[in-house]
Phi, psi and omega in degrees: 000141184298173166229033154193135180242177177214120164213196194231047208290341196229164147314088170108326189258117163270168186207090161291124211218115178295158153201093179211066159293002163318291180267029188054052281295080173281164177269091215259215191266343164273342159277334157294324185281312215287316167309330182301304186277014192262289193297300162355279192286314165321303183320263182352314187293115190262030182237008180233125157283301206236163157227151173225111189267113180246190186221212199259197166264018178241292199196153191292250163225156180300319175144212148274191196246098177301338171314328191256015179220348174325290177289315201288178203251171159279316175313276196332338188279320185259357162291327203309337176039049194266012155304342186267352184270336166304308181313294182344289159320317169309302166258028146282131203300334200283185209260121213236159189218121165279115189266090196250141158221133154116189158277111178270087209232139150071244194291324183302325164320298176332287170333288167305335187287328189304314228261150181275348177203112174223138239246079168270147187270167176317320183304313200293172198225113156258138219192151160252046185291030209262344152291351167270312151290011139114011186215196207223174165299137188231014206212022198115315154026278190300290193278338179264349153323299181298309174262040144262299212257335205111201159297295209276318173296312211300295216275022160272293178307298203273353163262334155287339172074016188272144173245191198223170188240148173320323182292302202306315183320298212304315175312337181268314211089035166227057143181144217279299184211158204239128159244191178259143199320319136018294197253000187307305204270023159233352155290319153294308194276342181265352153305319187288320145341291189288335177295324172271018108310352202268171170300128177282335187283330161315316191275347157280280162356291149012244180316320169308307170261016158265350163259342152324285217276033176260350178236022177245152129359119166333288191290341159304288185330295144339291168305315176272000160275333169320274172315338195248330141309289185291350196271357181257016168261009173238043205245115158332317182274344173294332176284333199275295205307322210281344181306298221278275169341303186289330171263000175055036167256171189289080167333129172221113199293121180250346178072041196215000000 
């Protein structure tokens, strides 16, 4: 059985699937290559818009798979170089929406914090618990933790390992919206629908200067939203959507 699936349930929308219910789909190193290599081919793909990355309907992923960090060393931890398979995720252009049920905990939070909209069910649970075994968030944790929730919220989850429930997620701000456990993953894919109607190069530009700029300067930021406006005036599709307005029919976006 894969321990990671990919499919195509919608026009345009891929559905990236942990799928190691064993283990409560921990994230152990073969599933980090495999995500790594997904997310790849998905950037790439000028037939995919959106993505949406779940787990099962028991659970997002667990964190990581301590069998495999138990014993190890600090060198062996950093040849092990698995920050480049997080980049891989990181820097994917397309619009990526986390379908969380279940417990999202330590690499798994992590896992969900990559994504641009995420979408929880009543049921999930989010956590760092990674101060119980005796180490820290190592995948981001700490820092995209901080800046969705803050300070004071941040360093609550993370000295404590305590995890929160969807509303309190939603209520901090690290998660877009709460459904009943039920609607989480058709709720994701039909948010993922409509982004994959949207103009794709807009909706890259998009994600692109809102994540520069959350780490620039007001005014650095400003600028690169500046540039990235205008560079979608020389874009088909900007001719086709505003054609389309004026003529009060339906846009049909090529992405180009």
């Amino acid at each position: 059985m894969a321990d990671l699936l990919v499919e195509r349930p919608r026009d345009g929308v891929a559905l990236v699937r942990i799928n190691r219910p064993e283990a409560r789909n921990a994230l152990n190193g073969r599933v980090r290559m495999l995500l790594a290599d997904a997310f790849t081919e998905l950037g790439r793909d000028d037939g995919v818009r959106a993505i949406v990355l779940t787990g099962d309907k028991d659970v997002f992923a667990a964190g990581a798979d301590i069998r495999e960090m138990a014993d190890a060393g600090a060198v062996e931890i950093m040849l092990r170089q698995t920050h480049l398979l997080w980049a891989a995720i990181a820097s994917c252009p397309k619009p990526v929406i986390a379908a969380v049920n279940g417990f999202a905990l330590g690499g798994g939070c992590e896992l969900a914090m990559h994504a641009d909209i995420i979408v929880a069910g009543e049921g999930a649970r989010f956590g760092q618990p990674e101060i119980r075994v005796g180490i820290m968030p190592g995948a981001g944790g700490t820092q995209r933790l901080t800046r969705a929730v803050g300070k004071y919220k941040a360093m609550m989850l993370l000295l404590t390992g305590e995890p929160v429930g969807a509303r309190e997620a939603d209520a901090m701000g690290l998660v877009s919206t709460v459904v009943p456990d039920a609607e989480a993953l058709d709720t994701a894919l039909g948010l993922a629908e409509t982004i994959a109607g949207m103009p794709p190069l807009a909706a890259r530009q998009i994600k692109e200067v809102v994540l520069a700029g959350m780490d620039a300067s007001l005014e650095t930021a400003l600028m690169l939203e500046r540039k990235a406006f205008q560079l979608l005036f020389d874009t088909r599709d900007q001719k086709e959507g505003m054609r389309a307005f004026l003529e009060k029919r339906r846009p049909t976006y090529e992405g180009k």
